[in-house]
C-alpha positions as CSV (number, residue, x, y, z in Angstrom):
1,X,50.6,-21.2,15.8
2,X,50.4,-20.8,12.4
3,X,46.9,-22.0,12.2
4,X,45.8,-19.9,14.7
5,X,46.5,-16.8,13.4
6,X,45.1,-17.4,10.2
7,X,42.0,-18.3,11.9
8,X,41.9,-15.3,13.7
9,X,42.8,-13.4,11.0
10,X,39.6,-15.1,9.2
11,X,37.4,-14.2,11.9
12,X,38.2,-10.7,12.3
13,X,37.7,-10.2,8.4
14,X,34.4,-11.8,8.6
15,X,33.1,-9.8,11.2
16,X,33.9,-6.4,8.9
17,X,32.6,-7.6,6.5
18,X,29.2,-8.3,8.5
19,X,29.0,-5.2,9.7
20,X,30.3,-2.9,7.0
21,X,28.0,-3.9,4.5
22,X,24.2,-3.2,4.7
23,X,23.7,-5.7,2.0
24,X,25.6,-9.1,3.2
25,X,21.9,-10.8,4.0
26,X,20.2,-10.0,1.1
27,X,21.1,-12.7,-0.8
28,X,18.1,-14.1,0.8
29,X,14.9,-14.8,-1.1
30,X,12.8,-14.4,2.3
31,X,14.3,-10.5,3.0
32,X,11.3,-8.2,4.3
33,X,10.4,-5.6,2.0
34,X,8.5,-3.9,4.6
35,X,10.5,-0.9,4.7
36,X,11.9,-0.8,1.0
37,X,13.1,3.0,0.6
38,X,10.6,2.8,-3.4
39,X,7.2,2.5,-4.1
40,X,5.4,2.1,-6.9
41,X,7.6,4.4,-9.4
42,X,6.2,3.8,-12.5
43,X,2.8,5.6,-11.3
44,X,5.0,8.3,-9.4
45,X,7.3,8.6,-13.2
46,X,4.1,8.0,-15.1
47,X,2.8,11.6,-13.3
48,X,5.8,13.0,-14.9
49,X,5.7,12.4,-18.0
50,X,2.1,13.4,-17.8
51,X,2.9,16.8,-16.5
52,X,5.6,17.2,-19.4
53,X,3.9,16.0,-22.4
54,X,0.5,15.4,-21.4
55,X,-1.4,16.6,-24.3
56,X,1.2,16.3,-27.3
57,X,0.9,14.2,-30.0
58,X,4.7,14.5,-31.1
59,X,7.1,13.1,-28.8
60,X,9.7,10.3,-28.9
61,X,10.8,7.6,-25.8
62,X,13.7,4.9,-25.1
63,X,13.1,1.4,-25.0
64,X,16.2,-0.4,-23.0
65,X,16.3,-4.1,-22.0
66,X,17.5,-6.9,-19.8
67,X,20.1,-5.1,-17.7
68,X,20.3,-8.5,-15.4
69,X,23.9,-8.1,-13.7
70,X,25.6,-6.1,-16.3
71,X,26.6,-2.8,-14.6
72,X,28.9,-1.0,-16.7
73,X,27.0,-1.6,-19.7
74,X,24.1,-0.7,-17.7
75,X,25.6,2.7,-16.6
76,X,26.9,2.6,-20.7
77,X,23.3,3.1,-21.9
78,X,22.1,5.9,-18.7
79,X,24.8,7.7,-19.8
80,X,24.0,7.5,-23.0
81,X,20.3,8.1,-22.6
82,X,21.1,11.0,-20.2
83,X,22.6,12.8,-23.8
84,X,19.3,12.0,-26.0
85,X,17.9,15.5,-25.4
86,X,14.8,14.3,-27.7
87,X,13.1,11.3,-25.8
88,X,11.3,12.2,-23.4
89,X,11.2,8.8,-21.0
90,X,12.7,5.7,-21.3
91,X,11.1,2.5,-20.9
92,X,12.8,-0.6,-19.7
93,X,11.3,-4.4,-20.5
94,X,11.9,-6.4,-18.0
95,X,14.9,-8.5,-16.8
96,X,15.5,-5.1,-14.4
97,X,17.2,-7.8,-12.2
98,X,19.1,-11.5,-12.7
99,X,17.6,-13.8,-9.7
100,X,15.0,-11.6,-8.4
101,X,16.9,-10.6,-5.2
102,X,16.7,-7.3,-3.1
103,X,20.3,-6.8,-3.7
104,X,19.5,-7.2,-7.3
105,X,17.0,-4.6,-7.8
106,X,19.3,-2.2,-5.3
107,X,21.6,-1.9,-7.1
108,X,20.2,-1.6,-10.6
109,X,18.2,1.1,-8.5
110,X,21.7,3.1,-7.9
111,X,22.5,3.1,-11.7
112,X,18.9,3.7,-13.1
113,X,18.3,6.4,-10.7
114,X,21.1,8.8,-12.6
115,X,18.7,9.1,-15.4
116,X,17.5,12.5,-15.8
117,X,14.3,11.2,-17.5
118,X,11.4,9.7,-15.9
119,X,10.9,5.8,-16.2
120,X,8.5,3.1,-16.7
121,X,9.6,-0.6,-16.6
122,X,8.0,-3.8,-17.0
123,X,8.4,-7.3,-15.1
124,X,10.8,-9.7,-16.6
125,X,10.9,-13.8,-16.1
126,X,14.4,-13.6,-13.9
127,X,12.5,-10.6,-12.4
128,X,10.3,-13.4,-10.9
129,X,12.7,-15.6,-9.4
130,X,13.6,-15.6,-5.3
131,X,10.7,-12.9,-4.0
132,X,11.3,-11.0,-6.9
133,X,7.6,-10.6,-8.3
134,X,6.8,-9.3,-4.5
135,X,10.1,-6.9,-5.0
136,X,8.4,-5.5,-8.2
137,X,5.3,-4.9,-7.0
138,X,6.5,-2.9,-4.2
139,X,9.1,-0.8,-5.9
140,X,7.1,-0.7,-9.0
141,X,3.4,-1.2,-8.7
142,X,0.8,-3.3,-10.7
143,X,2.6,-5.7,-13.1
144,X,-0.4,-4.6,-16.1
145,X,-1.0,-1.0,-16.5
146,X,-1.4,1.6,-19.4
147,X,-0.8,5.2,-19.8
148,X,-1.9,7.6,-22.4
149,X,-0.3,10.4,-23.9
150,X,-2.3,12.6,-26.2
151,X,-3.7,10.5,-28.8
152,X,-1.6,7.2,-27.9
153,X,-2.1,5.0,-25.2
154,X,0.5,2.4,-24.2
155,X,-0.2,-1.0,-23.0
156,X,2.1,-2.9,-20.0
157,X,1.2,-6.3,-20.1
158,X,2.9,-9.2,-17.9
159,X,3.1,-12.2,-20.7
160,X,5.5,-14.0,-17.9
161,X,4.5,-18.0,-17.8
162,X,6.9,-20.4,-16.0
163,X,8.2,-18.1,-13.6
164,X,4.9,-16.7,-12.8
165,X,2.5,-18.9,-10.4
166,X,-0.5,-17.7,-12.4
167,X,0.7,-19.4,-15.8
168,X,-1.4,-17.6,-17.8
169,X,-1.6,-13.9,-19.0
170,X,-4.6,-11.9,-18.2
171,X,-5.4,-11.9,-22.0
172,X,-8.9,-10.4,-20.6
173,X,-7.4,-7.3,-19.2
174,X,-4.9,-7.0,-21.9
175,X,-7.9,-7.4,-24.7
176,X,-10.3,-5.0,-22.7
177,X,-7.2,-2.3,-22.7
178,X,-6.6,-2.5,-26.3
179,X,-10.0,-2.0,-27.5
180,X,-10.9,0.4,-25.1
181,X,-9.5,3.3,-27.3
182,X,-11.1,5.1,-30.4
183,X,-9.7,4.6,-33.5
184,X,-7.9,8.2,-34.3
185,X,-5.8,6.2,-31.2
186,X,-2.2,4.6,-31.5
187,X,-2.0,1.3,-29.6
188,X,1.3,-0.2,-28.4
189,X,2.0,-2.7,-26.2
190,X,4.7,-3.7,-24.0
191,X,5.7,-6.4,-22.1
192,X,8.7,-8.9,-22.1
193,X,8.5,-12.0,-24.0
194,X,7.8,-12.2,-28.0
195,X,4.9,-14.3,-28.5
196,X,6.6,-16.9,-30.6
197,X,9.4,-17.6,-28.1
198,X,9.7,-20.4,-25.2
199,X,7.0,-19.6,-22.8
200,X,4.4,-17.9,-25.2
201,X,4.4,-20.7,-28.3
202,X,1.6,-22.7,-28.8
203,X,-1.9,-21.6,-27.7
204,X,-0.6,-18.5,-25.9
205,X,0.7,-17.4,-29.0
206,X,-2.1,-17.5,-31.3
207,X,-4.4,-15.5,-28.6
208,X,-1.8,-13.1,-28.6
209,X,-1.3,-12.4,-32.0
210,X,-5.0,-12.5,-33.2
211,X,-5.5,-10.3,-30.5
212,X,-2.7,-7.7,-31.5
213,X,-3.6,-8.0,-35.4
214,X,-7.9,-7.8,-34.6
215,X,-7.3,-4.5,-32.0
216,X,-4.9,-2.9,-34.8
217,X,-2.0,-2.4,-32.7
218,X,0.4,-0.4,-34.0
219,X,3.7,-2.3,-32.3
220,X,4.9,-4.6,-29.6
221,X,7.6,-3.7,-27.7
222,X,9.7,-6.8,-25.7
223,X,12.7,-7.8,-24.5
224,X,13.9,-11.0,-23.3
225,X,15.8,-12.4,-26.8
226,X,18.6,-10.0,-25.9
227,X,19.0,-8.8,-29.7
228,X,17.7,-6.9,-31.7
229,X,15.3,-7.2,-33.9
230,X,12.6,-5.5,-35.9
231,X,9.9,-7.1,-38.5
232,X,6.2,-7.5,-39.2
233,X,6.5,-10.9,-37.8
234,X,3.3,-12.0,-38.7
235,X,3.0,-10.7,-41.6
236,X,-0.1,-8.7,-40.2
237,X,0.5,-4.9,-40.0
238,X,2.2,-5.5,-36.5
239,X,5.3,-4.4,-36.0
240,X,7.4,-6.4,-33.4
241,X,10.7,-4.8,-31.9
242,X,12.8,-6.6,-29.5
243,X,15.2,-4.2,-27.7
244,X,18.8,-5.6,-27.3
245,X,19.8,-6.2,-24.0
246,X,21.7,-3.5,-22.8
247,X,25.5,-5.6,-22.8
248,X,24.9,-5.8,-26.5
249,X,25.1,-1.9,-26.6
250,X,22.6,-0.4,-27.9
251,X,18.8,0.7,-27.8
252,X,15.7,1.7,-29.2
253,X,14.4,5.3,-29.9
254,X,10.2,5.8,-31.1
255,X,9.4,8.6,-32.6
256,X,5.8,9.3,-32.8
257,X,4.2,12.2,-35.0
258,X,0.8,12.4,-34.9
259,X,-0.7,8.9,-36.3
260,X,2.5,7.8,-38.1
261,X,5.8,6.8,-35.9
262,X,8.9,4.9,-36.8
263,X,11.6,3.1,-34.5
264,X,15.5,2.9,-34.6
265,X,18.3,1.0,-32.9
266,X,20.6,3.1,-31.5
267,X,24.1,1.8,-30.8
268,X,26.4,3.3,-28.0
């Protein structure tokens, strides 16, 4: 008798939970994304941020990282952002999600929608996984665009190798956006793996940095190594900044005057 009612009692708590929660199925790598409620935010933010600072050659923006599954830290650094009254968008580098699953992206969606900034991010490897490349496209767009604001023109480049089934970086689109500018132009580029790590080392590596050192880029901006760091890794007049993840607490702030700029971690 005993037996029974536990099983019954299992049965009726599995149906509620089927039909209470909209996302019980969406652990699924298959899910449609048909009728996703986003699409393609970062050109929708990017119109934004063109509207507010269009033409200004003085202006400073966030850099935030691999938010994966950590939620209260996540919410830790909106929050945070929300009170920087001088940035003037935040930029996120990838790792938006863990396994690349709707459920994922949903409800990062629920925290980074509180920000009361607009928002540009780029595709991360675990971004990739399940159906998650076809997830960022829809929600986000193209995975390599650029923007420009005033006399500075930023560069979003997908450098994503084993989780990607291109394995290899357009290093032709990124090389045609770089050069592409005059030279009273800042350059910076952003994407989510350093060059010298995992994926990139090797051949890949030496394109990208001859590339970044011959176009004069002024800095890279990744992600991915979930510390941060900040050096002239090269040794070339390149600066490379890796945004912390945001469990680790903290973030970056660029603050761009004219031709010069500089870039600190903030902690929160």
């Amino acid at each position: 008798m005993k037996k029974m009612n536990y099983l019954n009692l299992f049965l009726i708590l599995l149906f509620f939970n089927f039909t209470s929660c909209e996302d019980t199925f969406q652990y699924s790598p298959y899910v449609s994304i048909d009728k996703l409620k986003y699409r393609e935010l970062n050109n929708k933010n990017y119109n934004e941020i063109k509207n507010s600072i269009q033409n200004q050659d003085t202006f400073a923006f966030t850099i935030i990282s691999d938010s994966h599954a950590y939620y209260d830290d996540f919410y830790g650094a909106i929050n945070t952002l929300n009170r920087n009254v001088e940035s003037a968008f935040t930029i996120h580098t990838g790792d938006f999600s863990d396994c690349g699953l709707l459920w994922e992206y949903n409800n990062n969606f629920k925290i980074i929608e509180k920000l009361n900034k607009p928002y540009l991010v780029v595709i991360g490897n675990h971004d990739y996984l399940s159906n998650g490349s076809d997830i960022y496209n829809h929600y986000f767009g193209k995975k390599n665009f650029s923007i420009r604001i005033g006399k500075n023109k930023l560069v979003f480049f997908d450098d994503i190798v084993w989780e990607s089934i291109i394995h290899h970086p357009d290093f032709e689109w990124l090389e045609n956006e770089i050069s592409s500018t005059g030279s009273d132009t800042n350059v910076f580029v952003v994407t989510h793996i350093p060059p010298w790590t995992d994926q990139l080392v090797g051949e890949k590596e030496e394109i990208f940095r001859k590339m970044m050192a011959a176009h004069d880029v002024k800095a890279v901006f990744c992600g991915h190594e979930h510390n941060f760091e900040m050096k002239d890794y090269y040794q070339d007049s390149v600066i490379y900044a890796i945004s912390g993840s945001v469990c680790k607490r903290n973030y970056l702030q660029v603050n761009i005057t004219g031709k010069t700029f500089n870039i600190k971690c903030i902690k929160f």
